[in-house]
C-alpha atoms as an extended CHARMM CRD file, in Angstrom:
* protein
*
        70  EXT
         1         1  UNK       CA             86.2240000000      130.7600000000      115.1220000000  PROA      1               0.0000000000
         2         2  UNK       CA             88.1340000000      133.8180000000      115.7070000000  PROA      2               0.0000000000
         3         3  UNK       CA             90.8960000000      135.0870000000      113.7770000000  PROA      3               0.0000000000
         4         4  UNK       CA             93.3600000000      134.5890000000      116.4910000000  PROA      4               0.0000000000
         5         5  UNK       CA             92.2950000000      130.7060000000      115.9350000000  PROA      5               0.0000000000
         6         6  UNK       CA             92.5250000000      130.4880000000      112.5100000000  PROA      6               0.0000000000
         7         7  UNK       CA             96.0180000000      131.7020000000      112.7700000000  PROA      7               0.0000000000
         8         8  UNK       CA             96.9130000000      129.0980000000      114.8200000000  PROA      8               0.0000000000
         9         9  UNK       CA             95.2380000000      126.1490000000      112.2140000000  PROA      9               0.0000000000
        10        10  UNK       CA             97.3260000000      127.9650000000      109.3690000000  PROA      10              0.0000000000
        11        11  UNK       CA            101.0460000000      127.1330000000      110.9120000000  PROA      11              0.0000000000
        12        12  UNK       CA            101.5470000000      130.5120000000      112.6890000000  PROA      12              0.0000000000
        13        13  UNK       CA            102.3860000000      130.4020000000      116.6670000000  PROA      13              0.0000000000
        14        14  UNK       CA            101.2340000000      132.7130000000      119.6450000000  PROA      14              0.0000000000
        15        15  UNK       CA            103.6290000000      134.7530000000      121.8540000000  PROA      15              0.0000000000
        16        16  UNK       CA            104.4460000000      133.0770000000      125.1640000000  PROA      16              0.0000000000
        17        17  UNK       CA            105.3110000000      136.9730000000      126.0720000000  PROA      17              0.0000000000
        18        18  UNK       CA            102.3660000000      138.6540000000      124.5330000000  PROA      18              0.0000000000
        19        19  UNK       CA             99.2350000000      137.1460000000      123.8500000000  PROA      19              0.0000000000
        20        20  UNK       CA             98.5820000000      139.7620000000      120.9510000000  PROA      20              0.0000000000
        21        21  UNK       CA            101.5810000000      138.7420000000      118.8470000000  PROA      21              0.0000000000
        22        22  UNK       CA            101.9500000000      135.6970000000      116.4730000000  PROA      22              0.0000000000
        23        23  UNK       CA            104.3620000000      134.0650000000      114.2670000000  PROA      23              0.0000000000
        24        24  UNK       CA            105.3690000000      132.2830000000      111.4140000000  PROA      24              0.0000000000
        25        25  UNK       CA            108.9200000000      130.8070000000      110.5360000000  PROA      25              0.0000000000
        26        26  UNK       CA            108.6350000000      130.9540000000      106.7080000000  PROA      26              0.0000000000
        27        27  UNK       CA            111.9550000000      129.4960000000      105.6830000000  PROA      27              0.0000000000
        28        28  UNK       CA            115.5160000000      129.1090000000      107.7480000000  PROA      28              0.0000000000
        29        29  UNK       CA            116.3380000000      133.1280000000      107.4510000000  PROA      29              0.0000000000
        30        30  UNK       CA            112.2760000000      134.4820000000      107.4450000000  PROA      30              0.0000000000
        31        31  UNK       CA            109.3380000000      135.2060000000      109.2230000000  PROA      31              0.0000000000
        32        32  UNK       CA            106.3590000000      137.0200000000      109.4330000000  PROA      32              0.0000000000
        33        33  UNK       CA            105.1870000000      139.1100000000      112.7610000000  PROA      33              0.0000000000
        34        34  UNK       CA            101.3470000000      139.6010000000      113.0950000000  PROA      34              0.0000000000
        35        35  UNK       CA            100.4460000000      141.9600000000      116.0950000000  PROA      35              0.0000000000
        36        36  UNK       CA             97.0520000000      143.0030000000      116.8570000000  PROA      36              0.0000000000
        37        37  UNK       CA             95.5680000000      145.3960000000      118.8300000000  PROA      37              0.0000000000
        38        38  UNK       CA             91.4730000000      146.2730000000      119.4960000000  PROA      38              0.0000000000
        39        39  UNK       CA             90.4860000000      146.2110000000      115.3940000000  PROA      39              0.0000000000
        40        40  UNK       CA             93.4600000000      145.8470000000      113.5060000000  PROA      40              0.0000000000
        41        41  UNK       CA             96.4710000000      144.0750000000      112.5040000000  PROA      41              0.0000000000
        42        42  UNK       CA            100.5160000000      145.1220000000      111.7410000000  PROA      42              0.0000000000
        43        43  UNK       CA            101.9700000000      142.8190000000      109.8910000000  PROA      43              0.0000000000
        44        44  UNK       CA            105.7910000000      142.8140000000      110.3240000000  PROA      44              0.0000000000
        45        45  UNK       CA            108.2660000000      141.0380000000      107.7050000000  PROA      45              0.0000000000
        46        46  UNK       CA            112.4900000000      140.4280000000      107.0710000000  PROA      46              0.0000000000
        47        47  UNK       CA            111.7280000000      140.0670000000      104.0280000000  PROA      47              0.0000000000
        48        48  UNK       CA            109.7140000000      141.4200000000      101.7830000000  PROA      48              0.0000000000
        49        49  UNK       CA            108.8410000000      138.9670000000       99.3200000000  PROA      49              0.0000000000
        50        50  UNK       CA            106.7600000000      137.3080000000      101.7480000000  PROA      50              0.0000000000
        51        51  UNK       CA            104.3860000000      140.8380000000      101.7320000000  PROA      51              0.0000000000
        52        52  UNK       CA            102.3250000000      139.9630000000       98.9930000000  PROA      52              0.0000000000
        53        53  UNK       CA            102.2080000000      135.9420000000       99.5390000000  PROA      53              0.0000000000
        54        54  UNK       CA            100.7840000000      136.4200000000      103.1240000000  PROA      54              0.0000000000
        55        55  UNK       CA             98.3490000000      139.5490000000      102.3720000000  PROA      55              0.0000000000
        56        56  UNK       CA             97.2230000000      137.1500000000       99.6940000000  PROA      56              0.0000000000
        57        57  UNK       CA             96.5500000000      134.2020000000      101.7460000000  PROA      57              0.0000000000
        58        58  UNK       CA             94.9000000000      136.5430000000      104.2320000000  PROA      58              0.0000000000
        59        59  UNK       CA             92.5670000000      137.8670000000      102.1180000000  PROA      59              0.0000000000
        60        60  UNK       CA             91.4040000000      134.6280000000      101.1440000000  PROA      60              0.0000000000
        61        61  UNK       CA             90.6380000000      133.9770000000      104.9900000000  PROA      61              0.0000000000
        62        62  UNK       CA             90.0790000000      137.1250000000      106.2700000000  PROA      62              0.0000000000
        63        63  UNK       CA             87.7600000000      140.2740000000      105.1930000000  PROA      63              0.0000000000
        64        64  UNK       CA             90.6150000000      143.1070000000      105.6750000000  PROA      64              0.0000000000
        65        65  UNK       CA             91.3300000000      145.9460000000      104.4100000000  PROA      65              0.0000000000
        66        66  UNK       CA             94.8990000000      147.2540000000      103.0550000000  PROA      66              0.0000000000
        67        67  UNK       CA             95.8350000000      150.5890000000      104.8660000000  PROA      67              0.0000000000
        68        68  UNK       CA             99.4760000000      150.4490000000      103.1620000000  PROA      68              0.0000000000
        69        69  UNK       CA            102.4810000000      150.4640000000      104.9290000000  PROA      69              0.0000000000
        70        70  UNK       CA            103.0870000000      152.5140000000      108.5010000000  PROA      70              0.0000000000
């Protein structure tokens, strides 16, 4: 299963516009942005709280590696 598919068994949707993109409605006012491209993945947020919750949960599912914020 590939990581794109995981995403999508974890609550998170993929972009009608891009196929790259995906996202989660957290609560009424947040949301986290995952885009990908070749090897790696952005991870967007409105708010920041959700930063450590969600590279938590990823690193549960996913071997990645932290390369701090861009």
């Amino acid at each position: 299963m590939n990581g794109m598919t995981r995403l999508m068994h974890i609550s998170y949707f993929k972009s009608y516009v891009d196929h790259n993109v995906c996202f989660k409605r957290v609560q009424k006012n947040s949301f986290v942005i995952i885009i990908f491209y070749v090897d790696d993945m952005i991870l967007a947020f409105n708010d920041l709280t959700l930063l450590k919750e969600t590279t938590d949960n990823f690193s549960k599912k996913f071997e990645m590696v932290d390369l701090s914020k861009i």
